[in-house]
Wavefront OBJ file of the C-alpha trace (Angstrom):
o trace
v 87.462 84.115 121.245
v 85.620 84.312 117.474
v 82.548 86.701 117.412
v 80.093 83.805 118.160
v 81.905 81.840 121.206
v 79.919 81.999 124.340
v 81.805 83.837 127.270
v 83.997 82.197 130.206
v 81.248 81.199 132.323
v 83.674 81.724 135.349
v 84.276 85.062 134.090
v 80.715 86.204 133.508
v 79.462 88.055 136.772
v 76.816 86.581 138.517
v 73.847 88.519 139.956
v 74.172 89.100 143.676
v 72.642 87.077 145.925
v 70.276 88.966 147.686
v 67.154 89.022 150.501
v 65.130 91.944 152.013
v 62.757 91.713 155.382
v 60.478 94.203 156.934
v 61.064 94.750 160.617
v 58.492 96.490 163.129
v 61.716 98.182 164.668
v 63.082 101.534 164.203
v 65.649 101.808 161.726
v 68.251 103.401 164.546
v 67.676 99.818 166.596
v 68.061 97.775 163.694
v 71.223 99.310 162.993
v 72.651 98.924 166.092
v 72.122 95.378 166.008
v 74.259 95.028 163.062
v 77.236 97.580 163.939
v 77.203 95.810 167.563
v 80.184 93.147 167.307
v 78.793 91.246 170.754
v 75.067 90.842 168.654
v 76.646 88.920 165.629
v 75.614 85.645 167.383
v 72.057 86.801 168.911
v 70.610 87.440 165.263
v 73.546 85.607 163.122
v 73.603 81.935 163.958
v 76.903 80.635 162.068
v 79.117 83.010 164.287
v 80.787 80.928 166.694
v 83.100 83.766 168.185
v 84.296 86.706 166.923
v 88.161 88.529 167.690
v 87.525 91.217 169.251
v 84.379 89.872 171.150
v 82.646 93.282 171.400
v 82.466 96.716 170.227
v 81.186 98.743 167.104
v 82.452 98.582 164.129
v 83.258 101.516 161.768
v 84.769 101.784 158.311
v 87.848 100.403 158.458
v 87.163 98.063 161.765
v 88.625 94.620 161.088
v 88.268 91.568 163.101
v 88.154 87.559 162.982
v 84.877 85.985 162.871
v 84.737 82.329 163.398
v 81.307 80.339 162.334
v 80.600 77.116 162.984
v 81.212 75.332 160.418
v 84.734 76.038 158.865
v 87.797 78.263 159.425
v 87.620 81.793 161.178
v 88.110 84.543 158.378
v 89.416 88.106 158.612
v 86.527 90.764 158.055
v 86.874 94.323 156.723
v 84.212 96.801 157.561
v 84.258 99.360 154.365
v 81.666 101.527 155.037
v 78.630 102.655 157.889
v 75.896 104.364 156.857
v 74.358 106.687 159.770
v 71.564 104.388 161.531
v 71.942 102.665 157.511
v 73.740 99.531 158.417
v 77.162 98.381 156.745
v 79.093 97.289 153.848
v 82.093 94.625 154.256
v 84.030 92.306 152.863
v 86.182 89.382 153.179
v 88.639 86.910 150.976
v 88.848 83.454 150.777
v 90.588 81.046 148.000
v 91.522 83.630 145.864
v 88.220 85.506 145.939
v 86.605 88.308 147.586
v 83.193 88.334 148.849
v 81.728 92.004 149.439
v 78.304 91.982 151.802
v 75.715 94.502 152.188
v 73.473 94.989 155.318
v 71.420 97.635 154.673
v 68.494 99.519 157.114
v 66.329 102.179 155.623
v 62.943 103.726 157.077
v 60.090 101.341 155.759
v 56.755 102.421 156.813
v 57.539 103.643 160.368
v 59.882 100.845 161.019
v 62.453 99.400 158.516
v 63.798 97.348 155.723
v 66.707 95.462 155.637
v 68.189 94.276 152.889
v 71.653 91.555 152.952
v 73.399 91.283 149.708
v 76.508 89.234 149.025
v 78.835 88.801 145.661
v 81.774 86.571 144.671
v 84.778 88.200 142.567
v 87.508 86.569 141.531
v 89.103 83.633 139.099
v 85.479 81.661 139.350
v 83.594 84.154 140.971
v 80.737 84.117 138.725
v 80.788 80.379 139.300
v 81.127 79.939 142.756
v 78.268 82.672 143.439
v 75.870 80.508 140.982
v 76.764 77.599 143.085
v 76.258 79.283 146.717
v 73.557 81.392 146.009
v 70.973 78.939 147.367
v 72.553 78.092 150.439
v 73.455 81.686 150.893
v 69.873 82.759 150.253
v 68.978 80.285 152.379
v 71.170 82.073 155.349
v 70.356 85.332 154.466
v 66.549 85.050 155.521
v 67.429 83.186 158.036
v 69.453 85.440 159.576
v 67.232 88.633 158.754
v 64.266 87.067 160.024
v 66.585 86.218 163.722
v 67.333 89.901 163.646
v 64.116 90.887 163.590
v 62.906 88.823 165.878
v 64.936 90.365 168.179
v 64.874 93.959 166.989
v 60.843 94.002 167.269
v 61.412 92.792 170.982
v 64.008 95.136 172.053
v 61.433 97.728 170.610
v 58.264 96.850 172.787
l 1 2 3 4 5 6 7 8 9 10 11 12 13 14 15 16 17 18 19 20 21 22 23 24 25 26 27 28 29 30 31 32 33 34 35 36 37 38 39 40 41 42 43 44 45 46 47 48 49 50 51 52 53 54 55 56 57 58 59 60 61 62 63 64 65 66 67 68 69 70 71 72 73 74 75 76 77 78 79 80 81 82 83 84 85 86 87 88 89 90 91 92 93 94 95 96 97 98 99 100 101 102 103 104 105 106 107 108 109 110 111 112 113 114 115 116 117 118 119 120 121 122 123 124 125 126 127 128 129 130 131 132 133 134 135 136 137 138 139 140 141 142 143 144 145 146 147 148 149 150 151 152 153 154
């Protein structure tokens, strides 16, 4: 590639697709709405079933979580934060896809933040391409799990 040429656009990292909600909750609630596997499909309406059904997860947890809409997919928990939310990830077609959900103390309840990215042979491409259907998901699904946090906290 001559100093000039533009780069590999499916090379060329995308930025990650990304949506943050205030919730009237406490951040401690909040959490455990995301680290509780039998939740998923109160606040997270694409989750048909999930393998196991129920349970916490912790780093390392792995389980199947089947949506709607396609083919069930394996997902690895890498990391929870204390009352902070989670980090995991999962692969599909060559690709991984790493997701943030993230609590922190916002103004004596919280903010949650859900981030997602696409690595791999088109990642950069495929995240351009999904990023407004994903966006689209993200608040949806943020603004289910508040709903229901800010209830559970009355």
């Amino acid at each position: 590639m001559g100093v000039d040429a533009a780069p590999d656009p499916s090379s060329t990292a995308a930025p990650p697709i990304s949506e943050g909600r205030a919730v009237a909750a406490p951040p401690a609630l909040v959490h455990d709405l995301l680290v509780d596997v039998a939740a998923w499909p109160l606040w997270s309406p694409h989750v048909l079933r999930t393998e196991p059904a129920s349970g916490r997860v912790h780093a390392g947890w792995r389980g199947r979580v089947r949506p709607w809409f396609g083919p069930a997919t394996t997902m690895e928990v890498t990391e929870v934060l204390p009352d902070g939310g989670m980090r995991w990830r999962t692969r599909a077609l060559g690709h991984e896809l790493s997701y943030a959900q993230l609590v922190t103390p916002h103004q004596g309840g919280a903010h949650v933040r859900f981030t997602a990215a696409v690595t791999g042979p088109a990642g950069g491409v495929v995240q351009r391409l999904a990023a407004p259907l994903s966006a689209f998901g993200q608040r949806r699904r943020l603004e289910r799990l508040a709903l229901l946090a800010e209830r559970l906290a009355r």
